[in-house]
N, C-alpha and C positions, 0 to 999 in steps of 0.2 A: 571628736570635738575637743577634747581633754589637750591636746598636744597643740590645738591651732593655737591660742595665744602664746605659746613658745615660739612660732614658728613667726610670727607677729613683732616677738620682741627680737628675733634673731635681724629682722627688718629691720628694726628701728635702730640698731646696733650698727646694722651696715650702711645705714645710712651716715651716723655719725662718722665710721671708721672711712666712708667715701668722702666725708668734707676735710678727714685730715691730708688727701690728696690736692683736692682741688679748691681748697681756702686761699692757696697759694696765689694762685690766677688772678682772682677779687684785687689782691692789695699786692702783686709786685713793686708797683713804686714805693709802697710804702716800707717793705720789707727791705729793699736796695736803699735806700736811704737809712734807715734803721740802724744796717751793718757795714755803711759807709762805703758801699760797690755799687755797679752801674744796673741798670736794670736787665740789661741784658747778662750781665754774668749772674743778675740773681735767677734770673731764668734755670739758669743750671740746676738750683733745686729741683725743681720737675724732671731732670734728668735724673739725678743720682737718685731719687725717687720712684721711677719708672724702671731703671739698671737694678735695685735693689728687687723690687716686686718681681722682674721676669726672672734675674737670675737665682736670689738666694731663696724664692718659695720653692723652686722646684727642691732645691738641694737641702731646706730644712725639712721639706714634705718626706723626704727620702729618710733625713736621720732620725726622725720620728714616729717612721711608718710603722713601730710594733707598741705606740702608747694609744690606747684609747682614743677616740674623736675629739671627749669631752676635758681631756687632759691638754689638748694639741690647739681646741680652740682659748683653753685658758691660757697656754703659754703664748698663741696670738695676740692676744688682749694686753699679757704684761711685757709685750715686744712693742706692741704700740704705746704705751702707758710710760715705758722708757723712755721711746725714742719725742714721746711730747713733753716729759720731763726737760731731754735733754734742747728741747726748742724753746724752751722756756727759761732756763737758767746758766745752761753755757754760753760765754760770750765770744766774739767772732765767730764770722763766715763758715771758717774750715768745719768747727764745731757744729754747726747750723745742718751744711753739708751731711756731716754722722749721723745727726737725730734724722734726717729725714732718709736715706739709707736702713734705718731700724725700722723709721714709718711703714717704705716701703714692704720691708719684708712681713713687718704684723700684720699689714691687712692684707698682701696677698695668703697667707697662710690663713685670716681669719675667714675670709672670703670661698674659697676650695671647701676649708672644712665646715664652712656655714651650710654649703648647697651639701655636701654628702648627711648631714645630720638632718637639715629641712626635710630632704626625700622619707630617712625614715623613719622623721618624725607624722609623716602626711599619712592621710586613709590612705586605704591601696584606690589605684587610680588617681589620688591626684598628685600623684610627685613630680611631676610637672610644671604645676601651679606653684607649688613649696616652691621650688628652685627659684622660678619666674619671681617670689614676691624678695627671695635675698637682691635677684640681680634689679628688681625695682627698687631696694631699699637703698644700692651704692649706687645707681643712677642718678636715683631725685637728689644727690647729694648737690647735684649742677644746678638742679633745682633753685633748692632751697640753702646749701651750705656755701655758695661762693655769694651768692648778694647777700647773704646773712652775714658773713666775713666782713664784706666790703663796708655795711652797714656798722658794724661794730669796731672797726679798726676807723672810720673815720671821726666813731665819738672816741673811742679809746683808745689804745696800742693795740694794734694787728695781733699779737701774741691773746690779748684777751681771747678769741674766740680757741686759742690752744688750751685755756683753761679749764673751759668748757667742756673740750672735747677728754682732756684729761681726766675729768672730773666726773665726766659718762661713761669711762673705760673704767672706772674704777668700781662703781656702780654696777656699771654691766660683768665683772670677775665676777663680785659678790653674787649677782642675779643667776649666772651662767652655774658655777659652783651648787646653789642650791638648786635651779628649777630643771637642767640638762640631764637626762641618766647617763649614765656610763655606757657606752657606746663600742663594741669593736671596730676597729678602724679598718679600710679596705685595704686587700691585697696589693701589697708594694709593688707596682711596677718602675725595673731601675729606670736610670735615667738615659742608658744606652737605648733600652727599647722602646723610650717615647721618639729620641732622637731616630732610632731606626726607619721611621713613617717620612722621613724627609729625603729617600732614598728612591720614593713614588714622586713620578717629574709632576705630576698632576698638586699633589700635597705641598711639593715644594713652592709651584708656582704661584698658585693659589693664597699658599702663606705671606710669599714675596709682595702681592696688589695688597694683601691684609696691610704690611710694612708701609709701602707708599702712601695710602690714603691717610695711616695715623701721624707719617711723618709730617702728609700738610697741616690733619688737625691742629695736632700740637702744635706747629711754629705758630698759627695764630691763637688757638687756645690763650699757650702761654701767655702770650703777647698783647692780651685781647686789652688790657688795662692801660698799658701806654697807645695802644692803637684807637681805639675811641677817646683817648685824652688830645690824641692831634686831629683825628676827623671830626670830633666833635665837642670842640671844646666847650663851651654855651653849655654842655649837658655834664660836665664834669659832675656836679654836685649831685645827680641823679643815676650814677652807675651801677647802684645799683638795682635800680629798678628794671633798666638796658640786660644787665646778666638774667635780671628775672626772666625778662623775656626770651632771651635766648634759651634758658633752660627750658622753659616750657615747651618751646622749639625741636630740644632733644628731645622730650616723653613723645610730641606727635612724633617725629621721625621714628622711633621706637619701634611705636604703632603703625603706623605705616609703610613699613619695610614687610611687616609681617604681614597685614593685608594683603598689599599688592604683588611677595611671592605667591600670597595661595591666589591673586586672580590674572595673573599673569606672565608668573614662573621668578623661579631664582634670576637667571641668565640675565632677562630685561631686565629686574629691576637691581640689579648689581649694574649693569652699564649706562641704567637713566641716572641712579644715585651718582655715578663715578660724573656725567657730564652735567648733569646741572652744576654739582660742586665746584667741577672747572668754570664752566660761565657765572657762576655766583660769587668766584671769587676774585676772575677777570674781572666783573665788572663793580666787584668792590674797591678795587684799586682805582678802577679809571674815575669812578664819581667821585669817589672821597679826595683822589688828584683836582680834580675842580670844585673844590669843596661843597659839593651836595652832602652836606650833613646829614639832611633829613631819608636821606634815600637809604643811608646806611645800615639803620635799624633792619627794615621790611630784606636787605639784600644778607645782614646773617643770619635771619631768622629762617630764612631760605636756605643758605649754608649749612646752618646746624640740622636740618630736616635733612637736608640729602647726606651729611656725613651719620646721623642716626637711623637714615632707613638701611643703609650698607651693611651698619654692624652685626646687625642679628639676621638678616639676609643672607650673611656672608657666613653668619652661625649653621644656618640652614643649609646653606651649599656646602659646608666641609661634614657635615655629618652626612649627608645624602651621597659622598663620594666613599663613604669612611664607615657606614649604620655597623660594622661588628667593633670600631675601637672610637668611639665617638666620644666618650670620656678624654682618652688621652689625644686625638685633635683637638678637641676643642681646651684643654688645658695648651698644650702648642701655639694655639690663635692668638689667644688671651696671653700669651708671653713676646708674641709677634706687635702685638695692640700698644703693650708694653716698651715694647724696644722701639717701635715708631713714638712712641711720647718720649721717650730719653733722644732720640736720632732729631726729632723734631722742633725739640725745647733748644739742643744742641745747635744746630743749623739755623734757627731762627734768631739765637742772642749773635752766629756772626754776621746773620743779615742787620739785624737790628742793630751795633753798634758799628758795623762799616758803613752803612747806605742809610736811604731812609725807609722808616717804618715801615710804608706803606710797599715796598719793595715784598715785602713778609709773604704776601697774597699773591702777588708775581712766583715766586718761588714754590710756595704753597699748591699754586695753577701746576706747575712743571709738575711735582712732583705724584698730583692725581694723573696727569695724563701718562706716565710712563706706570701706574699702577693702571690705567684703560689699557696700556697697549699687552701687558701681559696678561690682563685677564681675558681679553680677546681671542690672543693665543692661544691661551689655555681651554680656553672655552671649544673651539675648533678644534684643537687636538682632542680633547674631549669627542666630539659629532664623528672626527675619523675614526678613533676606536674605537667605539659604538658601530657605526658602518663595517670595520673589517671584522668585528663579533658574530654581525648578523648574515 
């Protein structure tokens, strides 16, 4: 019981360190106007943000793998503390760009070494739990950190809520410092032998639907701010309450993904999530085209459900292929997860500045369905070697 409140604060922590991600979302226009670019290339932060987290955590993971946990989670904290420094007081774009690049990397490094420290800080038997309550703490950051964004950037400068968060990181060093013991950190695996696992057509494929679905995410994620600004204009002054809801959206899907693999297997509910997503986001294009504003809401909040029941579903399916190296899958996923919010932040500002917005969900649509056709695949290749085993 001595260690649960650590494992509480490391929550509360990741919670903050998730809304330096996704603050961004809330107040794109306002950020694009800010530093005098279009919304669509401010999108771009979410990219170079998401490139940052897949590529430079694995590779700070690696040059750090002989410091302590408790050493690795504070140089997290002053990689993020930097990089909202530098969101804060450097001026232009390109600058903007860097600080969120250091974003990236702090909180995937703070994130990895939250869950190995949560486990063993937990009684035995429940490191499960531990983990689950970090990956609830960067979750509800959609929650609660993008309409809190949205809220505070429309009474004050968008940056205000970078204050905050700086201001939490700082706070949180000091907390970390005293209340964390000193930790051995785990055994280095390089970076060829995580790469080695994508060698399994099974893994590979698997990772590839991971890619596609977060590529749809993301183009509307990003975009979700100027897209409800044209479907529903009447509700501008209420966005944030619109995010709220959507967030709550992601915790059921959550919940829900987990549910219905234990009552009706991985397989189905990875192929029901992949098609609602596509019909929910079909037919968010076509009402919002005739402007049924009001239908909008009830049609993401459906969206966000089926793209959160996928995620940890899809967690379940790669370690049930994987149960002897399920650490280093599921770091792999979570770099995949990654690179579809940089691919997807990417391809949605050129849909978004060449076409119109509503185009986003069109493309969005494609892009789940060519992650259905591979997990289909994959799925079946899977049933055939099984059959020629037996």
């Amino acid at each position: 019981m001595k260690n649960t409140w650590k494992i509480y604060m490391l929550t509360l922590i990741s919670l903050v360190v998730g809304t330096s991600q996704f603050v961004i979302v809330g107040t794109l226009d306002q950020v694009a106007a800010s530093v005098d670019v279009s919304v669509a290339t401010a999108g771009q932060l979410i990219t170079v943000f998401a490139l940052g987290n897949a590529i430079g955590t694995p590779l700070v993971m690696a040059a750090t793998s002989k410091m302590d946990q408790r050493k690795q989670l504070l140089l997290a904290l002053a990689i993020i503390l930097l990089g909202v420094i530098g969101v804060i007081t450097l001026p232009g774009f390109g600058l903007l760009m860097v600080s969120r690049v250091l974003l990236g990397v702090g909180t995937g490094v703070f994130v990895v070494t939250a869950y190995g420290i949560a486990a063993k800080l937990a009684a035995p038997g429940r490191q499960g739990g531990a983990m689950a309550n970090i990956a609830m703490g960067y979750s509800s950051s959609l929650v609660f950190g993008v309409p809190l964004g949205r809220m505070i950037a429309s009474s004050y400068d968008w940056r205000g809520i970078f204050w905050g968060i700086g201001l939490f990181s700082l706070v949180a060093i000091f907390a970390v410092a005293r209340t964390i013991p000193v930790m051995e950190g785990e055994e280095s695996v390089s970076l060829g032998k995580r790469l080695a696992l994508l060698k399994n057509p099974r893994i590979a494929l698997t990772l590839g639907v991971t890619f596609f679905v977060f590529i749809s995410y993301s183009m509307l994620n990003t975009y979700i701010t100027p897209f409800l600004t044209a479907v529903m204009p009447t509700m501008k002054g209420k966005l944030s309450i619109i995010l709220l809801a959507m967030g709550i959206a992601s915790l059921i899907g959550s919940k829900v993904g987990g549910l219905l693999a234990d009552r009706i297997g991985i397989v189905r509910t990875l192929v029901g999530s992949m098609v609602v997503h596509i019909i929910s986001l079909l037919l968010l294009s076509t009402v919002s085209g005739f402007g049924w504003g009001m239908v909008t809401l009830p049609l993401l909040m459906i969206w966000e459900i089926a793209a959160w029941t996928f995620g940890p579903t899809q967690n379940f399916n790669l370690v049930s292929l994987t149960p002897e190296a399920s650490g280093i899958v599921l770091s792999l996923n979570s770099s995949f997860v990654q690179l579809g919010f940089a691919a997807g932040a990417g391809i949605g500002g050129i849909v978004a500045g060449r076409s119109s917005i509503l185009e986003i969900s069109w493309v969005g649509a494609t892009s789940v369905v060519i992650a259905l056709l591979i997990g289909v695949f994959s799925f079946r290749r899977g049933r055939e070697l099984s059959s020629a085993q037996q």
